[in-house]
N, CA, C and O atoms as a GROMACS GRO file, in nm:
protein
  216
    1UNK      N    1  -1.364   2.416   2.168
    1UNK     CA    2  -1.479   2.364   2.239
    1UNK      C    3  -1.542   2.251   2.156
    1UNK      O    4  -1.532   2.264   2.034
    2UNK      N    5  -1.610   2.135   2.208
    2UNK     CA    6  -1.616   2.043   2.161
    2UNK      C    7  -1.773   2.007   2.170
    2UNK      O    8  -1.813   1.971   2.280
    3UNK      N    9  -1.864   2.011   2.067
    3UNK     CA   10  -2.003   2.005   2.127
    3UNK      C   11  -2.019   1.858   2.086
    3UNK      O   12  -1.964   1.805   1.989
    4UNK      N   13  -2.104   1.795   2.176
    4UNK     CA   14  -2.111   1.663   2.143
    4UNK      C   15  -2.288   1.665   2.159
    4UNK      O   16  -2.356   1.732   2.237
    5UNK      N   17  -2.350   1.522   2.009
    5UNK     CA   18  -2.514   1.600   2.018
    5UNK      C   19  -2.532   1.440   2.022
    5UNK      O   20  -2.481   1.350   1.956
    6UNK      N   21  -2.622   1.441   2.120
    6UNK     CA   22  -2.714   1.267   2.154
    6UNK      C   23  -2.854   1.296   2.136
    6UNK      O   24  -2.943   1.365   2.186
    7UNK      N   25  -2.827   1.195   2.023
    7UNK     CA   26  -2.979   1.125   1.969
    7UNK      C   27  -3.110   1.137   2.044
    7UNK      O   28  -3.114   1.077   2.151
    8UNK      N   29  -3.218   1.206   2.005
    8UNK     CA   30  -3.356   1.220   2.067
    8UNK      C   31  -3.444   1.107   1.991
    8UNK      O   32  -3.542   1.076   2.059
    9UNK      N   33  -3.435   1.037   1.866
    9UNK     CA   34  -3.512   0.970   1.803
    9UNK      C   35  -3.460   0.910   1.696
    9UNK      O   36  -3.350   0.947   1.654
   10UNK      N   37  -3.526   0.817   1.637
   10UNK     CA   38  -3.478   0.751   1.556
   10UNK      C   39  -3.610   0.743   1.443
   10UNK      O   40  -3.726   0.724   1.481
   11UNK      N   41  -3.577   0.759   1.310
   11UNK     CA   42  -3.692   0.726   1.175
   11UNK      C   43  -3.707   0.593   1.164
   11UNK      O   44  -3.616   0.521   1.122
   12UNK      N   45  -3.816   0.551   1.200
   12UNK     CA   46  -3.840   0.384   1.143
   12UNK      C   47  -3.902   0.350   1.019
   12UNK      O   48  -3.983   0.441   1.006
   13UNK      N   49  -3.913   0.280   0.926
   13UNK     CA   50  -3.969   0.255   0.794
   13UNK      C   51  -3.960   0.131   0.727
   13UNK      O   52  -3.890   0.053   0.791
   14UNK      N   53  -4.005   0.082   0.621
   14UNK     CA   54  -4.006  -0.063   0.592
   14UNK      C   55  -3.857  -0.065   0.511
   14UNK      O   56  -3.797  -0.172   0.504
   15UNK      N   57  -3.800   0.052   0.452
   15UNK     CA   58  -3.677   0.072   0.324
   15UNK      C   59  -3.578   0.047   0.379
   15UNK      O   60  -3.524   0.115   0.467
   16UNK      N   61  -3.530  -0.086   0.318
   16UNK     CA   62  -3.336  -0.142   0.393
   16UNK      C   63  -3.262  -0.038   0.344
   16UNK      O   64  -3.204   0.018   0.437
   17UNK      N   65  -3.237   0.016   0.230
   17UNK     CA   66  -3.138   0.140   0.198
   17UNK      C   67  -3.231   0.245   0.151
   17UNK      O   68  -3.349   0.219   0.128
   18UNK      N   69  -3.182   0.359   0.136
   18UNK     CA   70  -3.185   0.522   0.166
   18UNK      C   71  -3.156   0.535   0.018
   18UNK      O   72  -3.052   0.593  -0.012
   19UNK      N   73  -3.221   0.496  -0.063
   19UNK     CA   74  -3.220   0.540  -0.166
   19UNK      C   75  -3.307   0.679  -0.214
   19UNK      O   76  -3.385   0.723  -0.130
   20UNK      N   77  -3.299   0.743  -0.333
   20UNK     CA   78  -3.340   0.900  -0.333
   20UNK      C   79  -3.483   0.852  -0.422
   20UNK      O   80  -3.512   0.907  -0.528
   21UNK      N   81  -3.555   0.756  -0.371
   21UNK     CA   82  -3.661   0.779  -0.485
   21UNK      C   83  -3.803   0.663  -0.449
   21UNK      O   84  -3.809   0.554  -0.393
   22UNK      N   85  -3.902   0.750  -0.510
   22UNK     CA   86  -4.040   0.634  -0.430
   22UNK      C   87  -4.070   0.658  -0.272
   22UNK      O   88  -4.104   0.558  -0.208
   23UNK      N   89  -4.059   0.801  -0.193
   23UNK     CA   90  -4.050   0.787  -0.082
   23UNK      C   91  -4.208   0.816  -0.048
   23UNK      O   92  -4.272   0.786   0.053
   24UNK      N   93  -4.244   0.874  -0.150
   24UNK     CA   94  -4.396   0.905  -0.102
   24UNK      C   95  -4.488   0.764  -0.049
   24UNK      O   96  -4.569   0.762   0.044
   25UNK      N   97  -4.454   0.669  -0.123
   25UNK     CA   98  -4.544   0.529  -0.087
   25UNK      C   99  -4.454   0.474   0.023
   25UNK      O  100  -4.443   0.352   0.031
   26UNK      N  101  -4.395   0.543   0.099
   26UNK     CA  102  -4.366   0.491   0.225
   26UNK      C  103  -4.358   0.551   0.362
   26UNK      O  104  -4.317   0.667   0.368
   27UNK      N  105  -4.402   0.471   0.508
   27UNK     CA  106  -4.456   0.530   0.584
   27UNK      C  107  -4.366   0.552   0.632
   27UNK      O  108  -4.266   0.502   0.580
   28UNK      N  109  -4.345   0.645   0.767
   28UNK     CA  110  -4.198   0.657   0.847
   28UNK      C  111  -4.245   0.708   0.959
   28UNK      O  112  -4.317   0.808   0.961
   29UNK      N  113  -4.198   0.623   1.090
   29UNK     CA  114  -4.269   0.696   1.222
   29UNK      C  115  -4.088   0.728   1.286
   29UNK      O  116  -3.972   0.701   1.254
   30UNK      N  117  -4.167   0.806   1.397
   30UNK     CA  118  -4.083   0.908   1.456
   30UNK      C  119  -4.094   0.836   1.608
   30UNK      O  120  -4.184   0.865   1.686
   31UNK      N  121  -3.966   0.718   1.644
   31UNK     CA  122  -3.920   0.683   1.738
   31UNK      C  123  -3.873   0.736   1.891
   31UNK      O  124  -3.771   0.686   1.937
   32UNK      N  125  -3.940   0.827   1.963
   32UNK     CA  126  -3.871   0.894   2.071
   32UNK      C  127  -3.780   0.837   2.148
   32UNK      O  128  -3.829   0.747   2.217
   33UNK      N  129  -3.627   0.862   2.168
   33UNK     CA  130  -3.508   0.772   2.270
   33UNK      C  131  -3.615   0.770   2.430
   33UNK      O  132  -3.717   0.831   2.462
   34UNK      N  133  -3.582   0.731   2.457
   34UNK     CA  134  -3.619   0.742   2.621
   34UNK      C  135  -3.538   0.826   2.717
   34UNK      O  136  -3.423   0.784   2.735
   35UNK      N  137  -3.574   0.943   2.785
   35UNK     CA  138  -3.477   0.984   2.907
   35UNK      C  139  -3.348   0.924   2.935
   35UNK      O  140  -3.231   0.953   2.907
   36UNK      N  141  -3.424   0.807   3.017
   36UNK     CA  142  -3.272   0.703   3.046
   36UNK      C  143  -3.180   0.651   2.978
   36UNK      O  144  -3.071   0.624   3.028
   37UNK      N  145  -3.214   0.624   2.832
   37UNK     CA  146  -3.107   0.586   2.715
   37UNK      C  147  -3.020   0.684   2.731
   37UNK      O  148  -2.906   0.665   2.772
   38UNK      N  149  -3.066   0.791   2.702
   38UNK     CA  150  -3.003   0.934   2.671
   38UNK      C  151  -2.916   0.985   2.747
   38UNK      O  152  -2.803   1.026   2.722
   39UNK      N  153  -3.007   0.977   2.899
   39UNK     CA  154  -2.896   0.986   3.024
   39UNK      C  155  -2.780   0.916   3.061
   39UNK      O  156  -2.679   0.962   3.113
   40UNK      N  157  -2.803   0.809   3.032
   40UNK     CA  158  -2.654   0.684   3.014
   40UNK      C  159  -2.557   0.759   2.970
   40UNK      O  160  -2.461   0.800   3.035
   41UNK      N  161  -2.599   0.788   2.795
   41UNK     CA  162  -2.496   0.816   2.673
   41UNK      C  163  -2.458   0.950   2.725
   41UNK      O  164  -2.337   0.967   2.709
   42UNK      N  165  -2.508   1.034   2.772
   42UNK     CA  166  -2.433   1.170   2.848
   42UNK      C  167  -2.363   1.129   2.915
   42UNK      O  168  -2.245   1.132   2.881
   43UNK      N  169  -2.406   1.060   3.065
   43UNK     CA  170  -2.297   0.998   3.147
   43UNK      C  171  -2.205   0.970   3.137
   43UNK      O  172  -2.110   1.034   3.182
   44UNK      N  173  -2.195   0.854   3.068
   44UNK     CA  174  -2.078   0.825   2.987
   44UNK      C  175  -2.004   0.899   2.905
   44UNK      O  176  -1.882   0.901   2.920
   45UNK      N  177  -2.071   0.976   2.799
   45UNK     CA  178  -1.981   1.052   2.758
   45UNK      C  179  -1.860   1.157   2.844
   45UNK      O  180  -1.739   1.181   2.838
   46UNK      N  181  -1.968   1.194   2.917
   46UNK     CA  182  -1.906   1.322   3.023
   46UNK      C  183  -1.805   1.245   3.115
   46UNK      O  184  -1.707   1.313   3.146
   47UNK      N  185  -1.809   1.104   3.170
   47UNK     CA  186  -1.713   1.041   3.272
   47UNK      C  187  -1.625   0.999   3.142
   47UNK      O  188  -1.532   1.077   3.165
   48UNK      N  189  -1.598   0.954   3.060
   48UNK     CA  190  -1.477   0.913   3.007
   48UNK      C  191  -1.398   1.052   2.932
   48UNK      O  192  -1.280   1.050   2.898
   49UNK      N  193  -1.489   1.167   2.914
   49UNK     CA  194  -1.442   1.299   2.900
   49UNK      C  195  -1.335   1.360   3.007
   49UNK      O  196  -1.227   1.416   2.987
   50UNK      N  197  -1.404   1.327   3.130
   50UNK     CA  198  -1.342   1.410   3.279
   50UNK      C  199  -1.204   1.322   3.278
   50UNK      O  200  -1.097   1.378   3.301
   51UNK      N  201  -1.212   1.176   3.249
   51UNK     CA  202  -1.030   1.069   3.238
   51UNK      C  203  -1.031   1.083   3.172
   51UNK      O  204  -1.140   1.027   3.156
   52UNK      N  205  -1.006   1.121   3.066
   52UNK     CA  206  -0.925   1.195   2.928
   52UNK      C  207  -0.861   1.337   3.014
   52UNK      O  208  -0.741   1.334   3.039
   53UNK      N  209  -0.906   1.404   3.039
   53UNK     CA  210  -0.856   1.570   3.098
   53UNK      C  211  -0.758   1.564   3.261
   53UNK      O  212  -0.682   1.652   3.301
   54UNK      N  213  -0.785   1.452   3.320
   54UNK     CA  214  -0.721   1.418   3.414
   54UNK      C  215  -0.563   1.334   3.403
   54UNK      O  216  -0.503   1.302   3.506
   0.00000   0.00000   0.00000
């Protein structure tokens, strides 16, 4: 069985790389996907899933 997991949000912040250090002096908001983004990327996933099995 194959679970496949689509994105609800995304971390935004001023830091180009993900480095392990200094995170306290930086802010980070919490991006919500939209319904419809989301619903696409299922769609799609699930129709090119069903022609693969066919």
């Amino acid at each position: 069985m194959e679970i496949k997991l689509i994105p609800i949000a995304k971390v935004k912040n001023s830091r180009k790389t993900p480095t392990d250090d200094y995170w306290e002096e930086v802010i980070s908001e919490i991006e919500l996907c939209t319904l419809e983004i989301n619903m696409k990327k299922f769609l799609l996933h699930y129709l090119i899933n069903l022609n693969l099995q066919t």
